[in-house]
PyMOL Python script that loads the backbone (N, CA, C, O; Angstrom):
from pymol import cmd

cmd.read_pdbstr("""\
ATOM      1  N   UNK A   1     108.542 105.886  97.101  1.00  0.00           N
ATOM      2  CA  UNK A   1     108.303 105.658  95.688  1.00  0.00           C
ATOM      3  C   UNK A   1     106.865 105.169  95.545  1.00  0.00           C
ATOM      4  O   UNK A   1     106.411 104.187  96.133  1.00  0.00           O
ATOM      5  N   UNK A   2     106.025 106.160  94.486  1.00  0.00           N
ATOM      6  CA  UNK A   2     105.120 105.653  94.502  1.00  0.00           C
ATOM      7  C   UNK A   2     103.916 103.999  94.051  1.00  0.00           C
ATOM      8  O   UNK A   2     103.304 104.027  92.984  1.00  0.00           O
ATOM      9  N   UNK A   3     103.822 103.217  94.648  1.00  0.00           N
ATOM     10  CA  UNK A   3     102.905 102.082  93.841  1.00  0.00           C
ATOM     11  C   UNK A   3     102.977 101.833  92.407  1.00  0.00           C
ATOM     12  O   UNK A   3     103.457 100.934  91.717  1.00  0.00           O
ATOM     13  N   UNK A   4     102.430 102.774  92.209  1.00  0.00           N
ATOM     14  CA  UNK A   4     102.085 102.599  90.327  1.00  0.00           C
ATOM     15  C   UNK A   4     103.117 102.568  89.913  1.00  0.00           C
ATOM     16  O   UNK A   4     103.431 101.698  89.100  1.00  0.00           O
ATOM     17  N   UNK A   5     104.122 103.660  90.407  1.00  0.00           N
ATOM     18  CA  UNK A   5     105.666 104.145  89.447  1.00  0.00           C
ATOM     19  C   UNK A   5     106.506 102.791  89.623  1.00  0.00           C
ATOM     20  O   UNK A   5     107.133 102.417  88.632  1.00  0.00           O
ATOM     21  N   UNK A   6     106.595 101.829  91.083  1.00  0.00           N
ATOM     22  CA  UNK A   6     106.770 100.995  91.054  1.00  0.00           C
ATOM     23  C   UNK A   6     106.884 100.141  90.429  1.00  0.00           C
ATOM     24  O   UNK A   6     107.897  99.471  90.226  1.00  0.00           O
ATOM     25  N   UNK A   7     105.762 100.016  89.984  1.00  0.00           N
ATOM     26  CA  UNK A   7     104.981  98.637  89.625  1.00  0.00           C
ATOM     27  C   UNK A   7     105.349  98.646  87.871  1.00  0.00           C
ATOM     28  O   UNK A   7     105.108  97.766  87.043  1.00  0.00           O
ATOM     29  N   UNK A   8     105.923  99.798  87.712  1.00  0.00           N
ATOM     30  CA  UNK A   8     105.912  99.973  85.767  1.00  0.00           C
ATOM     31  C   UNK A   8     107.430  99.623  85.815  1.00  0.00           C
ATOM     32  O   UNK A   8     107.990  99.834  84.739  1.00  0.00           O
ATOM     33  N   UNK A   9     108.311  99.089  86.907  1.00  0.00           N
ATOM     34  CA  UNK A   9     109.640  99.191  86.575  1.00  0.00           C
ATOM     35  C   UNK A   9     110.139  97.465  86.389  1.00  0.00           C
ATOM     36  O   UNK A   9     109.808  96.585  87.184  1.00  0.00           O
ATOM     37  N   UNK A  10     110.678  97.327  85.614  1.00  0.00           N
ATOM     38  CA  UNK A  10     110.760  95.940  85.515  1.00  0.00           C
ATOM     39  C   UNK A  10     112.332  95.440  86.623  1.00  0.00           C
ATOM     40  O   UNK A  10     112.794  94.327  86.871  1.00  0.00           O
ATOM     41  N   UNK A  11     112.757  96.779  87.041  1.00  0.00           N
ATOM     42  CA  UNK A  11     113.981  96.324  87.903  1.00  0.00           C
ATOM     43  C   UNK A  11     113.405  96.224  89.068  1.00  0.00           C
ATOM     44  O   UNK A  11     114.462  96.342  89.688  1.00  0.00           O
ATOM     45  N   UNK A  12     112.528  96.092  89.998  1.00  0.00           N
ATOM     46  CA  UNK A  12     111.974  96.354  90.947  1.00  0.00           C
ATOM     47  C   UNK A  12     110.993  95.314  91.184  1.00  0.00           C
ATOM     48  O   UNK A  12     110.355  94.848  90.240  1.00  0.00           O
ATOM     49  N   UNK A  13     110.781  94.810  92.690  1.00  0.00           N
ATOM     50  CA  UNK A  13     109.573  94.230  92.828  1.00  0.00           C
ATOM     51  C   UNK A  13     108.834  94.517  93.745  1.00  0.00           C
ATOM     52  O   UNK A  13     109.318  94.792  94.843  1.00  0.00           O
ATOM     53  N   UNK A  14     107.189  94.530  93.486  1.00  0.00           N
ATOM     54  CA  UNK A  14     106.587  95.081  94.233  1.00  0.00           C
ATOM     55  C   UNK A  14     105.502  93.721  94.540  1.00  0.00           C
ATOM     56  O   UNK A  14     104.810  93.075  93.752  1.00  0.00           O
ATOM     57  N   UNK A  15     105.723  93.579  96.347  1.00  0.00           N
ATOM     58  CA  UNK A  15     104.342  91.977  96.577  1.00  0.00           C
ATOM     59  C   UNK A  15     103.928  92.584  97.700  1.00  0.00           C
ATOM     60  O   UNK A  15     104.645  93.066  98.577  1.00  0.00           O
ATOM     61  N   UNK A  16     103.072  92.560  97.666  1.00  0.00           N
ATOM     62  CA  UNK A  16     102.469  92.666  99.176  1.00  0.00           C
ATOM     63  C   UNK A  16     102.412  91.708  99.944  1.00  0.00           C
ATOM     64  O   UNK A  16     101.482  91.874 100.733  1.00  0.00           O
ATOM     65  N   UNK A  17     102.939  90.792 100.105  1.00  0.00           N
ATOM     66  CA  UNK A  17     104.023  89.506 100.910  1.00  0.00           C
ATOM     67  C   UNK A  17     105.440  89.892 101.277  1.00  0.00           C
ATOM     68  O   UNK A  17     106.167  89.215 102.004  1.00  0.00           O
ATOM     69  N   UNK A  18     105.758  91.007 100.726  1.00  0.00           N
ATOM     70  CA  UNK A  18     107.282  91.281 101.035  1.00  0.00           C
ATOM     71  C   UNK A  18     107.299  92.732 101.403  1.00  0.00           C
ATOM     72  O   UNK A  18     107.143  93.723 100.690  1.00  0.00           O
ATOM     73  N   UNK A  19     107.519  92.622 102.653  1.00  0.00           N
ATOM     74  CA  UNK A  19     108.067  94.256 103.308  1.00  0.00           C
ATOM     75  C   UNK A  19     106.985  95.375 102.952  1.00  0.00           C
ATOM     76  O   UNK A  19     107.020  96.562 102.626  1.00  0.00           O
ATOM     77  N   UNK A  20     105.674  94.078 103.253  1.00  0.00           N
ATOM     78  CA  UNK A  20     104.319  95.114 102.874  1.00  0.00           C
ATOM     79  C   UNK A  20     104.151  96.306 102.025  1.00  0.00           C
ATOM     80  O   UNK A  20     104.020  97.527 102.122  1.00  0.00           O
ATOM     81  N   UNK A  21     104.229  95.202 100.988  1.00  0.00           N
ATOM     82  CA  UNK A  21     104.326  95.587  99.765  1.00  0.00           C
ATOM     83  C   UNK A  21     105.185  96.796  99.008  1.00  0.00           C
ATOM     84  O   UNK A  21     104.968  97.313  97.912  1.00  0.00           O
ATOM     85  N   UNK A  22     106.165  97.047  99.911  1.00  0.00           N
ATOM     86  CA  UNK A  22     107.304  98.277  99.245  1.00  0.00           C
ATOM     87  C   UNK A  22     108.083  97.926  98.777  1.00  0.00           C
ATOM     88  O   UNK A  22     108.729  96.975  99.217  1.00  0.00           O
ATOM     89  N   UNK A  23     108.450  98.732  97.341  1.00  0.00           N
ATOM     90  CA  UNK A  23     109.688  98.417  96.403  1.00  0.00           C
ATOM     91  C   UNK A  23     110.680  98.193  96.775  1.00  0.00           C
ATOM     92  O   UNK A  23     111.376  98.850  97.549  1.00  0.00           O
ATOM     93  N   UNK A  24     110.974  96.812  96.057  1.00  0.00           N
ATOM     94  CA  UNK A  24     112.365  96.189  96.581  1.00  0.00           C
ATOM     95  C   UNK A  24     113.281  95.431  95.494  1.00  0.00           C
ATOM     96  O   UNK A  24     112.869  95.124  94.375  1.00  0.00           O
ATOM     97  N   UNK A  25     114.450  95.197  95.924  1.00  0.00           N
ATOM     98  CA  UNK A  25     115.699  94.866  94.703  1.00  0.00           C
ATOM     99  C   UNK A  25     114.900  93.416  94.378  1.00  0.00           C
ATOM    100  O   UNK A  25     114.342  92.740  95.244  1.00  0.00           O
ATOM    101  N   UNK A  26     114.952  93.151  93.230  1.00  0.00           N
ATOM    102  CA  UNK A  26     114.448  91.693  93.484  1.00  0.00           C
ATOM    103  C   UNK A  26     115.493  90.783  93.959  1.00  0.00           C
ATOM    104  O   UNK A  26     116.713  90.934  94.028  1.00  0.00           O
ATOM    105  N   UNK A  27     114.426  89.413  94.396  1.00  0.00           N
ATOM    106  CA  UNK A  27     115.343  88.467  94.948  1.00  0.00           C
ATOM    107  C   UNK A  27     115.777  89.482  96.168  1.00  0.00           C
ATOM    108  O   UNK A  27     116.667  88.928  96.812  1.00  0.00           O
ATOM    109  N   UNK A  28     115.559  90.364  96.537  1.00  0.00           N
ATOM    110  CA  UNK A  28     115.653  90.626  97.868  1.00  0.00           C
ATOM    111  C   UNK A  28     114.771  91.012  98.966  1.00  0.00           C
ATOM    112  O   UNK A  28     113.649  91.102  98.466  1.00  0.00           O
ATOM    113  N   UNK A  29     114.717  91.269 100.136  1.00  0.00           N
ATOM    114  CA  UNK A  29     113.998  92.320 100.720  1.00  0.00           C
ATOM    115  C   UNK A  29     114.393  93.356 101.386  1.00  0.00           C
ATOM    116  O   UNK A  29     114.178  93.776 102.523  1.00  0.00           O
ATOM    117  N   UNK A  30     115.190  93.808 100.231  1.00  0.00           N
ATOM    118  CA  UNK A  30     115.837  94.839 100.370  1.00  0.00           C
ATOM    119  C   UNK A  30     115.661  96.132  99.837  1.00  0.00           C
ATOM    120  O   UNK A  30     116.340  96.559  98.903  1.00  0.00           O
ATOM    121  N   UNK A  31     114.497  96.960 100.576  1.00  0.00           N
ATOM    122  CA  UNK A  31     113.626  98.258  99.912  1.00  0.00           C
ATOM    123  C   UNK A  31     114.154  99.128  99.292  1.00  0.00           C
ATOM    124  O   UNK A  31     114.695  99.829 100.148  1.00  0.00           O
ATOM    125  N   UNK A  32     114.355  99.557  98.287  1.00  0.00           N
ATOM    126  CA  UNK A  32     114.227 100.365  96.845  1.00  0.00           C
ATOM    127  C   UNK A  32     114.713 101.956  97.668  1.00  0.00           C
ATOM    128  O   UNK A  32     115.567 102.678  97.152  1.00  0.00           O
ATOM    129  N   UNK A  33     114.218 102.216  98.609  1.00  0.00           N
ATOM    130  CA  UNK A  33     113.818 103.237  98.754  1.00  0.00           C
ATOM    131  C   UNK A  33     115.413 103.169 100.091  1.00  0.00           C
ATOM    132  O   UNK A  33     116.268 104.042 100.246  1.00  0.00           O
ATOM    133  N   UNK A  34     115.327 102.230 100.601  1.00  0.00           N
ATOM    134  CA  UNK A  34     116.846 102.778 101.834  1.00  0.00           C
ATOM    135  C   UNK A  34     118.159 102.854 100.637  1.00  0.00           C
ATOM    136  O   UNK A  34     119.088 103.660 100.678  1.00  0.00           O
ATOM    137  N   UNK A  35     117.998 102.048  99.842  1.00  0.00           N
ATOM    138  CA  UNK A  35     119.165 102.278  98.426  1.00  0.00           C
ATOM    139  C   UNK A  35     119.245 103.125  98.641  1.00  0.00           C
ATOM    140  O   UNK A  35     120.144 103.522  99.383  1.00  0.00           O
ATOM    141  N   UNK A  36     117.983 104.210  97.903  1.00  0.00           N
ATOM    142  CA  UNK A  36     118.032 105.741  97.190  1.00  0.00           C
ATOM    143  C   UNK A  36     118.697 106.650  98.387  1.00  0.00           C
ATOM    144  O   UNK A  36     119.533 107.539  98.228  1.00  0.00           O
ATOM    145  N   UNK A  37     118.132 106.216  99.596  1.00  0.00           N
ATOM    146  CA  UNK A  37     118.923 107.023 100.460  1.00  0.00           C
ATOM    147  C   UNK A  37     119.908 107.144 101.036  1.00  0.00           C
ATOM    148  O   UNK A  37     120.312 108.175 101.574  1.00  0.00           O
ATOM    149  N   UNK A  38     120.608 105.744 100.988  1.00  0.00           N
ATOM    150  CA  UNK A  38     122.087 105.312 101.404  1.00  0.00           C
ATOM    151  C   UNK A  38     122.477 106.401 100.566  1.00  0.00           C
ATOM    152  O   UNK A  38     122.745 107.455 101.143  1.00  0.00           O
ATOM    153  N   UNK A  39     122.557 106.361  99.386  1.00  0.00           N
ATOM    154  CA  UNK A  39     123.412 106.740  98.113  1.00  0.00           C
ATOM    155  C   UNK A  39     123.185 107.879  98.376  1.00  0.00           C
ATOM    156  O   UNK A  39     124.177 108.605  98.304  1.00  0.00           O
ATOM    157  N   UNK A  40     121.845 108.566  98.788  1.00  0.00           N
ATOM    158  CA  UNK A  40     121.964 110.531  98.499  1.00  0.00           C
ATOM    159  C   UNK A  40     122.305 111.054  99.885  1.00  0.00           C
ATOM    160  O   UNK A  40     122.564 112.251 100.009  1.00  0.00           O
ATOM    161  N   UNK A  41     122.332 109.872 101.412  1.00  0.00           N
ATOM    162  CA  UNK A  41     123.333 110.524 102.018  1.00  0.00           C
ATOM    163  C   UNK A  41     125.162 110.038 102.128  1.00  0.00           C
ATOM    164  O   UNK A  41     125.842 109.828 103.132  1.00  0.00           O
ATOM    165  N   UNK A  42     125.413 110.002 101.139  1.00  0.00           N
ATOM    166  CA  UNK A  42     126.679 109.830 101.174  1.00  0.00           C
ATOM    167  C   UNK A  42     127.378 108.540 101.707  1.00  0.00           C
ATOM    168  O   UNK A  42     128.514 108.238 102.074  1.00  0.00           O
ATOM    169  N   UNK A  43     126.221 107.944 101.584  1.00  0.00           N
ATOM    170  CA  UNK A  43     126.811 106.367 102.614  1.00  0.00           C
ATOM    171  C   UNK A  43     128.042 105.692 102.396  1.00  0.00           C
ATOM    172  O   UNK A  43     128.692 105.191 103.314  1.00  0.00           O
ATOM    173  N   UNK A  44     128.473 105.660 100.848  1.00  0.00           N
ATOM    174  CA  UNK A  44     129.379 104.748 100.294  1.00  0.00           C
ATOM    175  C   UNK A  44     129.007 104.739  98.564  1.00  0.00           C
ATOM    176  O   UNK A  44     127.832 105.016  98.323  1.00  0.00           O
ATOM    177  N   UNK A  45     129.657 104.527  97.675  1.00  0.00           N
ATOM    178  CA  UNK A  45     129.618 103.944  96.684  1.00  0.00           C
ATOM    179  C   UNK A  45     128.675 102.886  96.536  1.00  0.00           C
ATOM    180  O   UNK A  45     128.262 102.214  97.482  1.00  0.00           O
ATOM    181  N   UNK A  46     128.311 102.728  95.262  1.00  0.00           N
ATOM    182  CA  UNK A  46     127.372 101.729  94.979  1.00  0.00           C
ATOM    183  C   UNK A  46     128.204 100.421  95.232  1.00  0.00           C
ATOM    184  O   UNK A  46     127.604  99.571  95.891  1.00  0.00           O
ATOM    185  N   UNK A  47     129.501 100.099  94.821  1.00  0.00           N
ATOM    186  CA  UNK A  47     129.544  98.955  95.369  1.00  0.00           C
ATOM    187  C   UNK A  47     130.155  98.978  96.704  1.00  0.00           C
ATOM    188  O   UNK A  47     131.013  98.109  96.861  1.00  0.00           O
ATOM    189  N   UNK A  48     130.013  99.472  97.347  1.00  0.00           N
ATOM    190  CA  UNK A  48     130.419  99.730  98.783  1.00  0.00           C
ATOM    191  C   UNK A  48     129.210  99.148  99.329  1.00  0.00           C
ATOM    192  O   UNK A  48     129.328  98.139 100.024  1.00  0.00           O
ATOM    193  N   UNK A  49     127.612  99.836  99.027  1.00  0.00           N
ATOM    194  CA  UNK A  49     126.276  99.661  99.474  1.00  0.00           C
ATOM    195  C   UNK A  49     126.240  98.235  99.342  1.00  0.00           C
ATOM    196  O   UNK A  49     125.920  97.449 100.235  1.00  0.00           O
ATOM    197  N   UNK A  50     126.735  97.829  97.684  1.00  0.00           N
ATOM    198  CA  UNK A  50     126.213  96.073  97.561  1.00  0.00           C
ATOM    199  C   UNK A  50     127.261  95.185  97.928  1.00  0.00           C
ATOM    200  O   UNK A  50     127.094  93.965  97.931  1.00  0.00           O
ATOM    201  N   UNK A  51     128.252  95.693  98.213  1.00  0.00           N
ATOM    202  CA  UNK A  51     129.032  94.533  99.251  1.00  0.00           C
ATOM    203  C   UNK A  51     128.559  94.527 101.107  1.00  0.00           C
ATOM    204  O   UNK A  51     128.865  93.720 101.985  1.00  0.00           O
ATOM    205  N   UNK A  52     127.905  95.505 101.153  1.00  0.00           N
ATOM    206  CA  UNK A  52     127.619  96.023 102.386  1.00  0.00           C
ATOM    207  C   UNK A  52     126.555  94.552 102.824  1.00  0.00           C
ATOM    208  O   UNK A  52     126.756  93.611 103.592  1.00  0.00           O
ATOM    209  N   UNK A  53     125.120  94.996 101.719  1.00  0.00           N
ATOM    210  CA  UNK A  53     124.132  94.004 101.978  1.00  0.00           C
ATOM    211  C   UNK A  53     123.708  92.914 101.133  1.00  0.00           C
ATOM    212  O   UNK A  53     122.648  92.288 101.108  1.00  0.00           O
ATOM    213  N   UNK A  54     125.213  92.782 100.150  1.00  0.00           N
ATOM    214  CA  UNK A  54     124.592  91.388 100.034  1.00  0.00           C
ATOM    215  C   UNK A  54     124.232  91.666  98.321  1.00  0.00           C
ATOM    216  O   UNK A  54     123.852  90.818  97.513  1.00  0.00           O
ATOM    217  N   UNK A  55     124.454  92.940  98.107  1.00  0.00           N
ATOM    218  CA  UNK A  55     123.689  93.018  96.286  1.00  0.00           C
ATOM    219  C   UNK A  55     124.150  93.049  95.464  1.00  0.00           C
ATOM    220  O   UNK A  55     125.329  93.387  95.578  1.00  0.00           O
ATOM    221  N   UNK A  56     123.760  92.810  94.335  1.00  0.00           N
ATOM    222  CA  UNK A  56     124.229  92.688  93.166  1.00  0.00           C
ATOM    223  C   UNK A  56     124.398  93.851  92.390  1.00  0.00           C
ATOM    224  O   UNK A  56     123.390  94.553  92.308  1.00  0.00           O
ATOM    225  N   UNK A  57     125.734  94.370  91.603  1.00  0.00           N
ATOM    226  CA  UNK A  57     125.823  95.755  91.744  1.00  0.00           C
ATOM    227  C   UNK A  57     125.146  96.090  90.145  1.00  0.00           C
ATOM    228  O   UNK A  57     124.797  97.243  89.891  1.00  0.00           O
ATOM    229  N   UNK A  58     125.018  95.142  89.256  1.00  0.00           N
ATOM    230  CA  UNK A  58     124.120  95.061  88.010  1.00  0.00           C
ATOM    231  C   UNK A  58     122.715  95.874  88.117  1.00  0.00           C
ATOM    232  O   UNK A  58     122.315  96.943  87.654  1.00  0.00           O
ATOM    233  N   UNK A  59     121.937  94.467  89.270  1.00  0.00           N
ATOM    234  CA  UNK A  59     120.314  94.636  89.615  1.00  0.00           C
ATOM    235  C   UNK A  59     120.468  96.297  90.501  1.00  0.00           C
ATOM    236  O   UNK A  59     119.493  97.048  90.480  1.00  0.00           O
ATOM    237  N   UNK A  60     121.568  96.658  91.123  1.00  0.00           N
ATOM    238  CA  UNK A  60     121.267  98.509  91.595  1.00  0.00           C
ATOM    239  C   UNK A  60     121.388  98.995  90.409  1.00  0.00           C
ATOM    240  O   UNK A  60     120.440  99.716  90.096  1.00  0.00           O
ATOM    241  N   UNK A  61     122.486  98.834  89.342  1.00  0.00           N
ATOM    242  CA  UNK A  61     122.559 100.149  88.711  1.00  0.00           C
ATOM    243  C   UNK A  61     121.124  99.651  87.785  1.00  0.00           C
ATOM    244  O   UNK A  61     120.449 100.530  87.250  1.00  0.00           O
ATOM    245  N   UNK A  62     120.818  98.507  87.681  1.00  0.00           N
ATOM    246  CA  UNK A  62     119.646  98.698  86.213  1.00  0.00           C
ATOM    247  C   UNK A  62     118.313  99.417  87.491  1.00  0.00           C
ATOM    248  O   UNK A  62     117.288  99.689  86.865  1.00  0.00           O
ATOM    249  N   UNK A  63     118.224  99.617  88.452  1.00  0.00           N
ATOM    250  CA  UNK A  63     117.202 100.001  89.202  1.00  0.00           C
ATOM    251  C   UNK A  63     117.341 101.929  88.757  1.00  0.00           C
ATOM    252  O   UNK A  63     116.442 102.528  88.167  1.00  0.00           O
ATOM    253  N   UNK A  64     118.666 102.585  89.220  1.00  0.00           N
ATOM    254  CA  UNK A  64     118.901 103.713  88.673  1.00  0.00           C
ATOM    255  C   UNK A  64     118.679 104.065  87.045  1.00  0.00           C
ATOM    256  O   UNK A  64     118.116 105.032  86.532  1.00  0.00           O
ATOM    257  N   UNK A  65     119.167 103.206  86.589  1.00  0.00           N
ATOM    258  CA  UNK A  65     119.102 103.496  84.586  1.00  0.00           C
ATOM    259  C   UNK A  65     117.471 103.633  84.532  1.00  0.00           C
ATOM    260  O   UNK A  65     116.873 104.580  84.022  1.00  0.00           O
ATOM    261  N   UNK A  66     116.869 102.488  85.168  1.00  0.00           N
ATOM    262  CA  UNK A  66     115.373 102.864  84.793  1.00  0.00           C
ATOM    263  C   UNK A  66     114.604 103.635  85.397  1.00  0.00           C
ATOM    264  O   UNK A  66     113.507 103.875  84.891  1.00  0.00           O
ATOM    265  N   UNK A  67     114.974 104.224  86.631  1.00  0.00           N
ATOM    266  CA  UNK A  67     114.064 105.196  87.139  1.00  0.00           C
ATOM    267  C   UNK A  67     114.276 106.927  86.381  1.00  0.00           C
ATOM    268  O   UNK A  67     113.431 107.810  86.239  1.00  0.00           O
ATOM    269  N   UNK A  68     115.829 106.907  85.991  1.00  0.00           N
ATOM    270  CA  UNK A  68     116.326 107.490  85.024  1.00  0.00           C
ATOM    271  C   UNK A  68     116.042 108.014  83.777  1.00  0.00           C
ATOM    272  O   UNK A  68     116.250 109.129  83.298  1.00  0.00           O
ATOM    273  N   UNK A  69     115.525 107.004  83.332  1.00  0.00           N
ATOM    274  CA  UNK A  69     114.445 106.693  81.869  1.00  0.00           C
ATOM    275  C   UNK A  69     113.299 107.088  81.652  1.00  0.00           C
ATOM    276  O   UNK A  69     112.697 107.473  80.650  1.00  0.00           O
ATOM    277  N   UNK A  70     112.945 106.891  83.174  1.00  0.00           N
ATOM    278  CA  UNK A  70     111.399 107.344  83.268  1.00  0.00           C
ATOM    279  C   UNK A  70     111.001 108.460  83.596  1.00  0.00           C
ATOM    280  O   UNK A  70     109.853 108.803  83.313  1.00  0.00           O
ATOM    281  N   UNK A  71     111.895 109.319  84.298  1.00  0.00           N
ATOM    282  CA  UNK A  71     111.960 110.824  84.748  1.00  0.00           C
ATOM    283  C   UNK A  71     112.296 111.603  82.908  1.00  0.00           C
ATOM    284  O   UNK A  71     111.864 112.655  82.437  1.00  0.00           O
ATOM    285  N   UNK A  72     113.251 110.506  82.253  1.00  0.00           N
ATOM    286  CA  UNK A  72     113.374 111.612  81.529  1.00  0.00           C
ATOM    287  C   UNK A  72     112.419 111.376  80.218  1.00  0.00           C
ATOM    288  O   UNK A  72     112.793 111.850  79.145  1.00  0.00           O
ATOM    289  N   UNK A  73     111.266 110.691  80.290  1.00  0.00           N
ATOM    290  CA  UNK A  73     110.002 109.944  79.345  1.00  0.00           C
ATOM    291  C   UNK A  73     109.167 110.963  80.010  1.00  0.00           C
ATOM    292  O   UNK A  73     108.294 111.259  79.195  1.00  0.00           O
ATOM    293  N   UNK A  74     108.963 111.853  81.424  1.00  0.00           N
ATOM    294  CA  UNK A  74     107.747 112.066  81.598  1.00  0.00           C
ATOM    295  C   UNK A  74     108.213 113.432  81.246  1.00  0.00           C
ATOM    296  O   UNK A  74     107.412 114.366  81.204  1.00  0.00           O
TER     297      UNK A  74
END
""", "prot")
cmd.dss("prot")
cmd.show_as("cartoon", "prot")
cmd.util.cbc("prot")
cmd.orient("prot")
């Protein structure tokens, strides 16, 4: 996921103190990007994923609604 696209999402945090600097759930360090891929290879259900590591199944889905939003804004 790119920096910028990142950085415009208010579900997401991006520090370059945390997991050098790649998008992550907030309050976690838990990268944005192994989510997207748990989920598109078939890993489990979303709350399968956030009982798995720990997440909050709110802060995933508002991470999907807004990347969602923004694909369908551009």
């Amino acid at each position: 996921m790119p920096s910028d696209f990142a950085n415009s999402l208010d579900s997401v945090t991006v520090d370059p103190l945390v997991r050098s600097g790649a998008p992550v759930i907030p309050g976690t360090r838990f990268p944005v990007a192994q989510l997207l891929l748990e989920v598109a290879e078939g890993k489990g259900s979303l709350e399968t994923i956030c009982s798995e590591y720990g997440l909050v199944l709110r802060d995933v889905r508002a991470i999907f609604a807004e990347i969602g939003t923004a694909f369908i804004k551009a």
